[in-house]
ZAMARGU-4260 file (C-alpha; in steps of 0.2 Angstrom, whole numbers, plus 5000, padded with zeros to 4 digits):
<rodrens>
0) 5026/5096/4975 | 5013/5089/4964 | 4994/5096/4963 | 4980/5083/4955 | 4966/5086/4950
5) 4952/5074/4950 | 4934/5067/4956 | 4936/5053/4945 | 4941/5036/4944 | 4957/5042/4937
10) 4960/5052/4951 | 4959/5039/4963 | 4970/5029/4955 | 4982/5045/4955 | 4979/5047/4974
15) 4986/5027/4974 | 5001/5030/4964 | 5007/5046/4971 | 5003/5040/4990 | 5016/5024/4992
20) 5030/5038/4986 | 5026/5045/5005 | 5028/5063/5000 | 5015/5075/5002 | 5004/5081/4987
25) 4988/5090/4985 | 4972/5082/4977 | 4959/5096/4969 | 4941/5091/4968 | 4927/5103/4962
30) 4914/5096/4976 | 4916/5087/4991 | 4907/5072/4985 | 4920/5058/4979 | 4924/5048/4995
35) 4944/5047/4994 | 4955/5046/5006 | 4975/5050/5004 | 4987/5047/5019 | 4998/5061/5010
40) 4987/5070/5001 | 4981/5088/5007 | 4961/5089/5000 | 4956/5104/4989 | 4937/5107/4987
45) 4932/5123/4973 | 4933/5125/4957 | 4948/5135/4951 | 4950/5149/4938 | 4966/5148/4926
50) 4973/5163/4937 | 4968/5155/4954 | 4976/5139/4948 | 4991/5151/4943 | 4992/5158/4960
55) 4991/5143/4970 | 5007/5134/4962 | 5018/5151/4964 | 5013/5150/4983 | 5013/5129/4986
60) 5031/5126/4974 | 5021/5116/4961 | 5032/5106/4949 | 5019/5098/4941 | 5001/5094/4937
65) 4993/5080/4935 | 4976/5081/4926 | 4965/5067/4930 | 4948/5075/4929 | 4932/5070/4917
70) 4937/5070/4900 | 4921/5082/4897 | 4928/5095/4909 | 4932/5107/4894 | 4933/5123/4907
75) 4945/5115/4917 | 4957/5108/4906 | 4960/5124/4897 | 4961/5132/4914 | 4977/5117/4919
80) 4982/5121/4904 | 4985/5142/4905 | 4988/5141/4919 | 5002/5127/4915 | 5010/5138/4901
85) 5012/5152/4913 | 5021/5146/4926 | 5032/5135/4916 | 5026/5117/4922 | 5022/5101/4914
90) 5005/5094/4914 | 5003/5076/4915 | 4984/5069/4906 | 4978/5053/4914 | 4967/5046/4903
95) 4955/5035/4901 | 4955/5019/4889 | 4943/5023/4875 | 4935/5006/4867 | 4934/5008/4848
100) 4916/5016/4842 | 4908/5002/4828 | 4898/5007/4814 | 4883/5005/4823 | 4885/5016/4833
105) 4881/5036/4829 | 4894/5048/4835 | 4889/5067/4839 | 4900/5082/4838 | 4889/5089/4853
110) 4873/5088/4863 | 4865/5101/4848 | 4871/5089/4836 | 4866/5072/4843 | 4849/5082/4845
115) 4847/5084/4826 | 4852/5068/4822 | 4839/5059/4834 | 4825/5072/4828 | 4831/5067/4809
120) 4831/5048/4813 | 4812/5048/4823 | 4819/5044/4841 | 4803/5046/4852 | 4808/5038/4867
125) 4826/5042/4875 | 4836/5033/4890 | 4848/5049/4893 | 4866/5043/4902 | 4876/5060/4902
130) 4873/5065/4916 | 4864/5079/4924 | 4874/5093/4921 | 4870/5088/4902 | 4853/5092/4905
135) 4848/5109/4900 | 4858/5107/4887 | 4847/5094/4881 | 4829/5104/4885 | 4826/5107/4868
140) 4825/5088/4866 | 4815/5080/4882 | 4803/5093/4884 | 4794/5088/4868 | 4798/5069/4867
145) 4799/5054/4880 | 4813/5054/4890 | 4823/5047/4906 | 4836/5054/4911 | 4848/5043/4925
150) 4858/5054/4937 | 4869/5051/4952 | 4857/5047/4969 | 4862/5063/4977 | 4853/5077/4984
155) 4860/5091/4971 | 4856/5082/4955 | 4840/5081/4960 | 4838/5098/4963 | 4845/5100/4947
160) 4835/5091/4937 | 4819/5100/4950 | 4825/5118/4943 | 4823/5112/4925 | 4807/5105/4926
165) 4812/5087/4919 | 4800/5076/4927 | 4803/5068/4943 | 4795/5051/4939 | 4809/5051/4924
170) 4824/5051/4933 | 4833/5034/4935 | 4845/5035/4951 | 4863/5026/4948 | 4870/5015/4959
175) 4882/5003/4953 | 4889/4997/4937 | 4880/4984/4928 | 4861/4995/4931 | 4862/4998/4911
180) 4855/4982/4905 | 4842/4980/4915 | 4835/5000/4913 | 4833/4996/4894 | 4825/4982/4896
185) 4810/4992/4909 | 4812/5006/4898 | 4810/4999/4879 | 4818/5016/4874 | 4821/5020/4855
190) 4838/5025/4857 | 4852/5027/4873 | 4863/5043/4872 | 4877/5045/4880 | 4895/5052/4881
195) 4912/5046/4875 | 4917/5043/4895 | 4928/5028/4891 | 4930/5010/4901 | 4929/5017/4917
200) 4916/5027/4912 | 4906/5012/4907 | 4905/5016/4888 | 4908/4999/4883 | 4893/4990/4896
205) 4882/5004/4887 | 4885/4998/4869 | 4884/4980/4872 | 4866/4986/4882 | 4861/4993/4866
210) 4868/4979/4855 | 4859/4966/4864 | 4841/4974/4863 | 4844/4980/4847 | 4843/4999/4850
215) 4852/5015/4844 | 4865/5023/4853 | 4871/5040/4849 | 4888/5044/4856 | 4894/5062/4859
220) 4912/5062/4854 | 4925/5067/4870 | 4933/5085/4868 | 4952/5085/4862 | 4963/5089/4876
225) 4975/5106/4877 | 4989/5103/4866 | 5008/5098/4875 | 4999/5089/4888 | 5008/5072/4892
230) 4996/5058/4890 | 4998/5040/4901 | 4982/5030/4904 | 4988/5022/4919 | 4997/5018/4935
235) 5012/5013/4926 | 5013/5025/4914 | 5010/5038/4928 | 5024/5033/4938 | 5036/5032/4925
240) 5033/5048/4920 | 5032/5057/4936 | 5049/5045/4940 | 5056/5055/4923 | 5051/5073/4928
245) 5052/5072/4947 | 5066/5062/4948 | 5067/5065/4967 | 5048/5062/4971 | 5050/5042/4972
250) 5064/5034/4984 | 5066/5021/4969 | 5064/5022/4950 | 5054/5007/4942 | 5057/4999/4925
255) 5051/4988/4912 | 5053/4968/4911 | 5064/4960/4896 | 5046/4954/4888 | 5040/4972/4889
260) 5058/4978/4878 | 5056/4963/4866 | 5036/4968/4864 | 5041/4987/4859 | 5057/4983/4848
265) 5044/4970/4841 | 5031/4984/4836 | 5045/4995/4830 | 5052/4980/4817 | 5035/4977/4813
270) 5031/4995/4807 | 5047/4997/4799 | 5042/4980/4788 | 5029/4987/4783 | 5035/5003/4778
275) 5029/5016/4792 | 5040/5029/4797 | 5052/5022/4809 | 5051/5030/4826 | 5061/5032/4840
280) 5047/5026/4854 | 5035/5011/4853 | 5017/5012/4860 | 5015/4994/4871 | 4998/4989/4878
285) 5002/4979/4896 | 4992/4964/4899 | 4979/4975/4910 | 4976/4986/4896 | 4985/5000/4900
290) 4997/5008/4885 | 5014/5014/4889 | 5029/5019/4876 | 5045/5012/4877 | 5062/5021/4871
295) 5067/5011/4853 | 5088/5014/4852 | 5088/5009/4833 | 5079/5003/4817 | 5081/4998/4801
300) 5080/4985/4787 | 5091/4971/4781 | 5088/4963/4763 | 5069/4958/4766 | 5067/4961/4785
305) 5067/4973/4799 | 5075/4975/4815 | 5075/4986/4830 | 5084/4988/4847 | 5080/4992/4865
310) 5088/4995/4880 | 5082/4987/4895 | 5080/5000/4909 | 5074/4990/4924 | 5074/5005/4935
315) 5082/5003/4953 | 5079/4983/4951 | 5095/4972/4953 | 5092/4966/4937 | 5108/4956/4926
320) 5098/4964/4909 | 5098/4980/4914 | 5106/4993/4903 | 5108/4977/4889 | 5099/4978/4870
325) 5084/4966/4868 | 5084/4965/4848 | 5072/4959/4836 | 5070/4954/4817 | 5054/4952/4809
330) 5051/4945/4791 | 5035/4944/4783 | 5029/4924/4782 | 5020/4914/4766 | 5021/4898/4777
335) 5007/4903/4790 | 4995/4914/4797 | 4999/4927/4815 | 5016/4927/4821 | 5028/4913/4823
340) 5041/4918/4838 | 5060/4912/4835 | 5074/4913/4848 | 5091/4919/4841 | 5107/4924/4848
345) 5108/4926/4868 | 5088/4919/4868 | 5089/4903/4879 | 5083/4886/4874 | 5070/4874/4885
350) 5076/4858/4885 | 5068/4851/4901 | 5047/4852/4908 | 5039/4860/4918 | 5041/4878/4913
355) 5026/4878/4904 | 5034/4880/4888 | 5036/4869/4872 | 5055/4859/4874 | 5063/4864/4860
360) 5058/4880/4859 | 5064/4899/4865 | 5064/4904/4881 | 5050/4916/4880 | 5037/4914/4893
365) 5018/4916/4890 | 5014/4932/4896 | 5028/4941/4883 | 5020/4931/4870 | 5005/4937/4872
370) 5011/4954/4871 | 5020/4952/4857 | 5008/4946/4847 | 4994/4955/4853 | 5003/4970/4851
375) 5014/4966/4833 | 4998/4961/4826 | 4988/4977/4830 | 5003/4985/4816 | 5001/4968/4804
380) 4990/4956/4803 | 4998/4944/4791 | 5010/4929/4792 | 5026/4934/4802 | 5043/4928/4809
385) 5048/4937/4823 | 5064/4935/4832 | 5070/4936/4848 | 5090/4941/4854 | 5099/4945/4864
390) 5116/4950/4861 | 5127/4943/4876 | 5112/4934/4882 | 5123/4917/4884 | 5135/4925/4896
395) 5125/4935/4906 | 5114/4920/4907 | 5127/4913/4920 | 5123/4924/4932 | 5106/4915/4933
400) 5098/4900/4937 | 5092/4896/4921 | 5104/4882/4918 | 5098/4873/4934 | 5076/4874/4928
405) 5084/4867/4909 | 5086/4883/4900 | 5102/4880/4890 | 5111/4895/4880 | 5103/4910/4884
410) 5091/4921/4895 | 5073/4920/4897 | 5060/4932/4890 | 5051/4936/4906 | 5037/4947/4912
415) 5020/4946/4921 | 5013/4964/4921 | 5026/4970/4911 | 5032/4984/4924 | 5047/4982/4933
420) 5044/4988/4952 | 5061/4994/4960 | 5069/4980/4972 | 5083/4988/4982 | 5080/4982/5001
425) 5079/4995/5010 | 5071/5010/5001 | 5059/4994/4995 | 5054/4990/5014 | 5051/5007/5016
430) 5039/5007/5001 | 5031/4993/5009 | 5028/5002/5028 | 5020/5017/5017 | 5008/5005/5008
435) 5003/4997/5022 | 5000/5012/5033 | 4988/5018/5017 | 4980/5004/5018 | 4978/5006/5037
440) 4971/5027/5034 | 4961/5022/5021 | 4949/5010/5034 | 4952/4991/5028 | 4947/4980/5037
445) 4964/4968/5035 | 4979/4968/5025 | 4981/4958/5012 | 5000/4953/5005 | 5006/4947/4991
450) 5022/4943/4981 | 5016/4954/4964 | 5004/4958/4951 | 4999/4939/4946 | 4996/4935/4964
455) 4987/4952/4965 | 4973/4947/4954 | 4971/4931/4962 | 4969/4937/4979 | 4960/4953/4976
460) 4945/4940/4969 | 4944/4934/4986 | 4941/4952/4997 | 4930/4961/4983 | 4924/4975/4998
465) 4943/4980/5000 | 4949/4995/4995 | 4963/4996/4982 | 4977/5002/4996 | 4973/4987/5006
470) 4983/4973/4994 | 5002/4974/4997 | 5016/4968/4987 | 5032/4959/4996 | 5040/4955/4981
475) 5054/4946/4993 | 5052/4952/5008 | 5040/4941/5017 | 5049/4944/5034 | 5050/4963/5034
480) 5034/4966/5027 | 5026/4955/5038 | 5037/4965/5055 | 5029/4981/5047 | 5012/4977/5047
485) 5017/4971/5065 | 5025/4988/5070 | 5011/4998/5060 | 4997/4990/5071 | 4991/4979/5059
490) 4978/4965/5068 | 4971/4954/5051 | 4984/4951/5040 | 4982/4939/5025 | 4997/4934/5012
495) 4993/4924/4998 | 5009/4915/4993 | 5013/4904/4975 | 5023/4887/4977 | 5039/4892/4973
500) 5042/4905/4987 | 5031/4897/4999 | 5045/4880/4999 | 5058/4895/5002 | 5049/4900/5013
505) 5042/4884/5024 | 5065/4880/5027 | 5065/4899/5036 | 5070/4910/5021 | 5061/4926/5027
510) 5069/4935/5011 | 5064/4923/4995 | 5074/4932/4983 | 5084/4919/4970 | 5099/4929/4970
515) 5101/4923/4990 | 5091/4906/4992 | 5085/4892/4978 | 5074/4878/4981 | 5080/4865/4990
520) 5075/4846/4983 | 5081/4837/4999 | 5071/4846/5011 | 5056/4845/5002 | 5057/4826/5000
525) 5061/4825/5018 | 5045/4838/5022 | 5036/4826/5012 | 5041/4808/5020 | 5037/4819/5035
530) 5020/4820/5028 | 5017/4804/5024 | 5019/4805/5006 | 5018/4791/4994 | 5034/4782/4987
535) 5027/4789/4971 | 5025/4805/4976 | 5044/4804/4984 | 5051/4798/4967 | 5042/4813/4957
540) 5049/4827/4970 | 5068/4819/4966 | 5066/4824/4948 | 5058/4841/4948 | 5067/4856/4943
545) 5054/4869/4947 | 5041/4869/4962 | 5027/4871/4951 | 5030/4853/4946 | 5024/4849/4965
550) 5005/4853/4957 | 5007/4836/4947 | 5007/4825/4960 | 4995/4813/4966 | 4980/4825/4972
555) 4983/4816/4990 | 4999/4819/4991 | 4999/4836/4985 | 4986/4838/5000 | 4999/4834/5011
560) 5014/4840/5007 | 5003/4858/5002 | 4997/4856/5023 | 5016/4853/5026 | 5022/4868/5018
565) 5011/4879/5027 | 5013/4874/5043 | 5029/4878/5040 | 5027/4894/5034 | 5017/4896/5049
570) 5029/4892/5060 | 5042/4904/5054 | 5030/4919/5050 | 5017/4920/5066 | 5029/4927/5079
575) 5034/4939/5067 | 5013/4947/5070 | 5011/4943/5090 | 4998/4955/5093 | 4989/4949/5075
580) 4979/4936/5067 | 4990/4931/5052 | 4981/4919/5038 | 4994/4909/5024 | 4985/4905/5008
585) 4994/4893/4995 | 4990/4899/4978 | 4992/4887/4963 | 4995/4892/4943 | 4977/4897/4941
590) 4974/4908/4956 | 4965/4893/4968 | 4966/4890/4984 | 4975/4873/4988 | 4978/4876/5005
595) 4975/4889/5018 | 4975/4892/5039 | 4958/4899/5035 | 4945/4888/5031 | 4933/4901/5024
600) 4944/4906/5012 | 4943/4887/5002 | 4924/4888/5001 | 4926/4905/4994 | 4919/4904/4975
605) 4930/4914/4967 | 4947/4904/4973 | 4941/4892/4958 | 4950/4908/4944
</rodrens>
């Protein structure tokens, strides 16, 4: 059993993790405020003493805690943590991304401190963003000078701020993010204080608000956390670890993608080149920001270059990499500036277009580039080699369908969120009926489906009002998933869908995955002379090796044949939903909208990414 505690941002995104594992846990909030709901989470409202929390994970079989509340909630941190050490559990510290403080801006040990410090540099008139349970702390401070204080629009801040005296007609109510801005420039203050609250805290729209009108922010620096607490700072990192010390709590264990590995035995090379202690984990930063640490198997130095070794755990995922070393070797470079990525041993070559990638060059797609010279350049900033093997990569390569899209010689370096998510059928259907009947407890208004992550951010532009726990992923499973939302009483159901599962999909492949089913050229050329299709367009189709390539036809034909392929898709997917309205949307590269059963959807702005 796991307890949480929250009311934050972080919490939520707890309750989201913890909630598709479809075991019950319990969710601690100080006040009943945060509007939250958990189809297996059993809501606690109080705070809690260090004995109380004590008592209640000896009476409830508490395993672990997660700790996702304010990073300012001194009290209650120490209180996880006694509380922690006395029962013998781990604690788990969700927390927040933290943008880097300039030298422009004026950090503060504590509210006394930041008082000093604005009394010493002549601040007359103050825009206060801490929050009202900072006021009395800072009386001293806006009882003698101008101030505005902006507190949350409910009825016991008010009353707060009432009880101190702070005047009424100085009390700026928030509402959403993006307020900042706009209350500097009605206010004119000399100075904006606020806390260390991080990115979801809205630290960094506060800076750039004091940046553009040229005034001073003071910053009071967040409180260090108990030490042995574990620290993730996101949903990824959350799982993994909850994966790695409840190994019983999810039905399937996920796992990281080859371009994740090759990123952290990057880092690792990297440091060692340049002389820091070599480790036995690597920090990697995912391309949503989060940062997770990847197990490094082995380090060292060869004549004038470095070189480590992961293991690639891809978790339950049927993956052929899985449990094989992703290596790499980095030299430093007089010959140009960044990083320059090579392809060695077990690396494949492209040799053919269409895969987005230089022919010529290595295998690595675009998304582990990125990461690994995002993430290798945070450790140097100089001229680099950095290559990418993997040992046996040729062989196991052949149990892929690289040779048939033009990678010769090797595997492919792939990855678009960097996490892989388990894939086993069955226990993966079942992940699927959970999420969806979350998103059905939490109140959306439709279901929205999805194959993964990339699609995710596409699709989540279009249906801004919907709750997190409304967007599903099918990964493959297009038929099942859409039979559960069917069977769990789903009545809008929407599934955004890219080009190459949707042609799968269109001939009645209800499970997409390449291990089972490939595209088939012939029955898309004959789905496009059954479209009316130009000859043009038919002599392009016969010589494509991805589906992507569909994209560069005539903008006519495209037109067509994208209609053809979901009516298809229709044809196959609607009976699965009869007491349902189901919408298809046909997502190109860059997230728009080339073709959907909803017209709405097309003129919606934000299909244009």
């Amino acid at each position: 059993m796991i307890l949480v505690f929250g009311g934050t941002t972080e919490g939520r995104l707890a309750v989201s993790v913890l909630d598709a594992a479809g075991r019950t846990f319990y969710y601690s909030t100080r006040g009943d405020n945060q509007e939250i709901v958990c189809k297996n989470g059993v809501r606690l409202s109080g705070g809690m003493t260090a004995q109380q929390i004590e008592a209640f994970c000896g009476r409830n079989g508490i395993r672990l805690i997660v700790d996702a509340a304010h990073p300012f909630a001194s009290l209650l941190h120490e209180n996880i943590s006694v509380a922690a050490r006395a029962v013998g559990i781990p604690v788990v510290r969700v927390e927040r991304i933290y943008p880097p403080l300039g030298d422009d801006v004026t950090r503060c040990r504590d509210y006394d401190n930041a008082m000093r410090k604005m009394e010493n540099d002549g601040v007359k008139r103050l825009l206060a963003l801490t929050g009202v349970q900072t006021m009395k702390a800072l009386k001293p401070f806006w009882s003698g000078h101008d101030c505005f204080f902006r507190i949350l629009d409910r009825t016991e801040s008010v009353r707060t701020a009432e009880a101190l005296g702070f005047p009424a007609d100085r009390l700026l109510y928030y509402h959403a993010a993006g307020e900042v801005t706009q209350a500097v420039e009605d206010i004119c203050p000399d100075a904006i204080l606020t806390k260390e609250s991080g990115v979801s805290g809205g630290l960094t729209e506060k800076i750039d608000a004091a940046k553009k009108y040229g005034v001073r922010i003071y910053v009071v620096c967040r409180p260090s956390m108990p030490e042995g607490f574990i620290v993730v700072t996101g949903r990824y990192g959350l799982r993994r670890t909850v994966e790695r010390l409840l190994p019983d709590f999810f039905p399937l264990r996920s796992g990281v993608t080859t371009g994740t590995c090759a990123t952290a035995a990057a880092v690792a090379a990297v440091k060692c080149l340049v002389g820091e202690e070599c480790a036995d984990e690597a920090e990697v930063e995912l391309p949503d920001g989060e940062i997770i640490t990847v197990p490094v198997k082995e380090t060292g130095r060869r004549g004038g270059s470095a070189y480590a070794v992961v293991v690639k755990d891809a978790g339950d995922d049927p993956d052929v990499t899985h449990l094989h070393e992703i290596a790499v070797a980095a030299a430093f470079s007089e010959t140009h500036e960044g990083i320059r990525l090579l392809g060695g041993e077990g690396v494949g070559t492209v040799t053919l277009p269409g895969l987005g990638l230089p022919v010529g060059g290595p295998a690595i797609n675009k998304v582990p580039r990125m990461m690994i010279e995002h993430n290798a350049g945070k450790v140097y900033s100089g001229g680099l080699d950095i290559t990418v093997s993997v040992p046996g990569g040729e062989e196991l390569a052949k149990r892929t369908f690289n040779p048939k899209v033009g990678v010769e010689g090797g595997i492919s370096i792939i990855g678009t969120s960097g996490i892989v998510m388990p894939f086993s059928a069955e226990a993966f259907v079942e992940a699927i009926r959970r999420e969806i009947e979350v998103g059905l407890a939490v109140g959306a208004e439709r279901i929205v489906i999805n194959s993964g992550a990339r699609s995710e951010r596409f699709v989540r532009c279009l249906y801004p009002a919907l709750p997190l726990q409304a967007f599903v992923h099918y990964g493959n499973f297009i038929g099942e998933t859409i039979k559960a939302a069917s069977v769990s009483g789903v009545r809008r159901l929407d599934m955004g869908i890219m080009i190459g599962k949707a042609v799968k999909l269109a001939e009645g492949n209800l499970d997409t995955h390449s291990h089972k089913v490939t595209m088939n050229r012939d029955f898309i050329m004959s789905l496009a002379c059954d479209a009316g299709c130009s000859d043009a367009a038919l002599d392009a189709i016969a010589n494509i090796s991805l589906a992507r390539e569909l994209w560069n036809l005539p903008h006519d034909d495209a037109a067509k044949l994208s209609a053809a392929i979901v009516g298809r898709c229709m044809n196959w997917c609607s009976p699965l939903l009869p007491g349902g309205v189901l919408t298809i949307m046909l997502l190109d590269e860059d997230g728009n909208v080339r073709c959907t059963t909803d017209d709405a959807i097309v003129k919606c702005p934000c299909s244009n990414l």
